[in-house]
KEKE-3310 file (N, C-alpha, C; in steps of 0.2 Angstrom, whole numbers, plus 5000, padded with zeros to 4 digits):
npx = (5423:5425:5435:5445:5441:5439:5452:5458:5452:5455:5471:5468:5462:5476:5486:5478:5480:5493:5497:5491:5500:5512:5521:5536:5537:5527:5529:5523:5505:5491:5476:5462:5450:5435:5424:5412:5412:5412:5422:5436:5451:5463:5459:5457:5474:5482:5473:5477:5490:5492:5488:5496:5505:5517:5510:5509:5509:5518:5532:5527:5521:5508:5498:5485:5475:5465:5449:5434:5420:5409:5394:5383:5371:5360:5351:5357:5371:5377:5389:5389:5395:5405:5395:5385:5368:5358:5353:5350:5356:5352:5343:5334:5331:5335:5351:5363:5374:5389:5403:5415:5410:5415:5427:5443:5454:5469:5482:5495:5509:5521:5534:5538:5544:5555:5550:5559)
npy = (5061:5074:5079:5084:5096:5103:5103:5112:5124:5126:5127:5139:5148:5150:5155:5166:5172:5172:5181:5194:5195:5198:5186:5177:5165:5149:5138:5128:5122:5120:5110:5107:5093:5088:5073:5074:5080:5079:5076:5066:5062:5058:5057:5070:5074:5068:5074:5086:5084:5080:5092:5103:5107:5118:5129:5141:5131:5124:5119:5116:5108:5097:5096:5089:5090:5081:5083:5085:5077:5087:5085:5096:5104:5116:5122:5121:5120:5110:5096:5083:5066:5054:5043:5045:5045:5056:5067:5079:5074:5081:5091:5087:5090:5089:5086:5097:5098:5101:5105:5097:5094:5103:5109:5118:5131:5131:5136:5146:5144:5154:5165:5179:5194:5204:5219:5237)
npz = (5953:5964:5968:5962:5955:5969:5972:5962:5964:5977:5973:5965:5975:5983:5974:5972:5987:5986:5976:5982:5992:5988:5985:5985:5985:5987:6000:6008:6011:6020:6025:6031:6034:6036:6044:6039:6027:6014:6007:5999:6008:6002:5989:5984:5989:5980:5967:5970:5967:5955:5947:5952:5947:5937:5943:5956:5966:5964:5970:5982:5996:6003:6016:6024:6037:6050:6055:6068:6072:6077:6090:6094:6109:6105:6114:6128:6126:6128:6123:6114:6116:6107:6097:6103:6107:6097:6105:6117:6132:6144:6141:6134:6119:6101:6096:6085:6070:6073:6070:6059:6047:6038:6027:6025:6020:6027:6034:6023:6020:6014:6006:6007:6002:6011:6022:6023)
capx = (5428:5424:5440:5451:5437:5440:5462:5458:5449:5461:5476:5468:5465:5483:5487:5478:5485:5502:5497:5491:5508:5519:5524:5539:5536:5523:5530:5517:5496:5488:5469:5458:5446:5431:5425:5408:5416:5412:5429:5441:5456:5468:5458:5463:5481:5481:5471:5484:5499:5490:5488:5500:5514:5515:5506:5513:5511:5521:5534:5522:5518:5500:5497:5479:5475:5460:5443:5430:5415:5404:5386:5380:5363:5358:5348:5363:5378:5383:5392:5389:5400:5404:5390:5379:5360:5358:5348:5354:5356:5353:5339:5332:5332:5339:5357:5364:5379:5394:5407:5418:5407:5420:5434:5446:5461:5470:5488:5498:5515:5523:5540:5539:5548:5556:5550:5563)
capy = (5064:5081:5084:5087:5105:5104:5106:5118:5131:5128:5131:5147:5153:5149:5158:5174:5175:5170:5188:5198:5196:5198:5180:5173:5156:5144:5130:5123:5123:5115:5111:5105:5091:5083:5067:5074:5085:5075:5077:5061:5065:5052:5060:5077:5073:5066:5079:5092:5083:5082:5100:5109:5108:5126:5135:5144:5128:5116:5118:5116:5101:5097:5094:5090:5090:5079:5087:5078:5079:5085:5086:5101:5106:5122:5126:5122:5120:5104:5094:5074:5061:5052:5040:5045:5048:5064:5072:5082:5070:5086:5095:5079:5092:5087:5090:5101:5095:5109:5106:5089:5094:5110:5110:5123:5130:5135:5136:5145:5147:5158:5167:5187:5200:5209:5227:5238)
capz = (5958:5962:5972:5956:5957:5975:5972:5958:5969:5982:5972:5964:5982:5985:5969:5973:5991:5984:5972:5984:5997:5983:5987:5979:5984:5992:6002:6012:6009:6024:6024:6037:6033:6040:6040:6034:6022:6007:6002:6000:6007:5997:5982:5986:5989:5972:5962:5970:5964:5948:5947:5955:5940:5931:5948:5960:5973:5961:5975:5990:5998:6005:6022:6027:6045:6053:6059:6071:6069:6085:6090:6102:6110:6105:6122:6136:6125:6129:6119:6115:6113:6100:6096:6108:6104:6095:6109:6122:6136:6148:6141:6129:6114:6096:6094:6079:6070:6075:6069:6056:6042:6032:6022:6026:6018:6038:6030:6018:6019:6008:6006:6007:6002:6017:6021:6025)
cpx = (5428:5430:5447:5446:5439:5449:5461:5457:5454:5468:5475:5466:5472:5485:5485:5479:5491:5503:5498:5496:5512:5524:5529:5540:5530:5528:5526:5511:5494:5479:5468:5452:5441:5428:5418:5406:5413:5417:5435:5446:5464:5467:5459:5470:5482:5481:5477:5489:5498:5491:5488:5505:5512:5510:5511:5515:5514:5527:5531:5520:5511:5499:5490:5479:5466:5452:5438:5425:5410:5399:5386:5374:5362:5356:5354:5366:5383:5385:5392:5394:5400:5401:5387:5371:5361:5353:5350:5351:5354:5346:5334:5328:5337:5347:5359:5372:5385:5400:5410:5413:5411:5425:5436:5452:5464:5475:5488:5504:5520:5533:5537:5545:5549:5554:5556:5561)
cpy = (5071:5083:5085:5095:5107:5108:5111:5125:5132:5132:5139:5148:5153:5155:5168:5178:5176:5181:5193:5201:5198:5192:5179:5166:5153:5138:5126:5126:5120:5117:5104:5103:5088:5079:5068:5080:5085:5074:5071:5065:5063:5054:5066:5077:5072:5070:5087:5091:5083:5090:5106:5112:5114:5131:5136:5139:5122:5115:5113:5110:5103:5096:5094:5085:5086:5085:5081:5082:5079:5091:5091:5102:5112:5128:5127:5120:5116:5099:5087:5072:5056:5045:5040:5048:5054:5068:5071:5076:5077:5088:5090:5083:5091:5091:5093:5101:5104:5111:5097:5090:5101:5107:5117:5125:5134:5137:5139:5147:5149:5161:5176:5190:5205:5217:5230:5246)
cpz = (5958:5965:5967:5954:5963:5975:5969:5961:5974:5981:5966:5970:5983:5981:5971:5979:5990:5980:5975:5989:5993:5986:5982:5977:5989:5994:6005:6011:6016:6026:6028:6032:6036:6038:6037:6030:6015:6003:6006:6001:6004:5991:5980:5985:5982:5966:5963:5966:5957:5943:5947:5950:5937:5936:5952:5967:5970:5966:5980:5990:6001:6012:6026:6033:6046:6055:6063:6071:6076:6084:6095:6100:6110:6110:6125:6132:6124:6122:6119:6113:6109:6100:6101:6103:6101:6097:6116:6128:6144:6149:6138:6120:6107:6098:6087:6078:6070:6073:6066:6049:6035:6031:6020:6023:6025:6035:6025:6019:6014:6010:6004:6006:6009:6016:6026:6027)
residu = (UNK:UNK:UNK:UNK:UNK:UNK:UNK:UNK:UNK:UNK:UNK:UNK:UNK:UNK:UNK:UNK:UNK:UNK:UNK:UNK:UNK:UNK:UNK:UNK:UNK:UNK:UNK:UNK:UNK:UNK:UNK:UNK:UNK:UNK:UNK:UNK:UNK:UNK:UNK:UNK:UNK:UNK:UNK:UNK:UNK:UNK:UNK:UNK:UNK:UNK:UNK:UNK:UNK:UNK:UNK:UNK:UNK:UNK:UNK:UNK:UNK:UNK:UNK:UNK:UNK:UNK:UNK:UNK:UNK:UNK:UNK:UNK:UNK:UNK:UNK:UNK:UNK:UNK:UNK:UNK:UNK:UNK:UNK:UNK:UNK:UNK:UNK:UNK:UNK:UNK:UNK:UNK:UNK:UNK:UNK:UNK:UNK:UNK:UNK:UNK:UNK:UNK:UNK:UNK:UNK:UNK:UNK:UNK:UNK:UNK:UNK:UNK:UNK:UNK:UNK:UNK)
# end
């Protein structure tokens, strides 16, 4: 189960934005998955809750958000639909996968000190 390394990394990135704002709390995390990510997102959730106690997101809920996974044609642009051949129905050039494959951290919500 690599996504208990996966939550790790996540909440030290949390942690060292959390540093660099001079956060004084995290309440929300929110990360974008795809479905060919290779990351479970039930096993994420999980390794987070695991994990989080004694960090700065022991607060902070999780909140992961879907991704799709789409094909485009490199030449003209276009964009297949889902389960279609993976060759541009246009130009009849392989398509190239473009997007539904990352794992993102999109979100953090923090609590900041007011400047005055």
């Amino acid at each position: 189960m690599h996504e208990y390394s996966v939550a790790q990394s996540l909440i030290a990135q949390v942690e060292r934005e959390a540093r660099a704002r001079r956060a004084s709390a995290v309440h929300r995390v929110t990360v974008r998955i795809g479905p060919l990510s290779g990351v479970d997102a039930g096993l994420l959730a999980t390794a987070y809750e695991h994990l989080r106690a004694g960090t700065c997101c022991a607060a902070a809920s999780l909140a992961l958000a879907g991704d799709e996974v789409v094909w485009r044609c490199e030449a003209c642009g276009r964009t297949l639909s889902a389960g279609a051949t993976l060759c541009c129905p246009a130009c009849g050039l392989p398509a190239r996968l473009a997007g539904g494959d990352a794992l993102v951290l999109e979100r953090i919500e923090l609590e900041v000190p007011s400047r005055v």
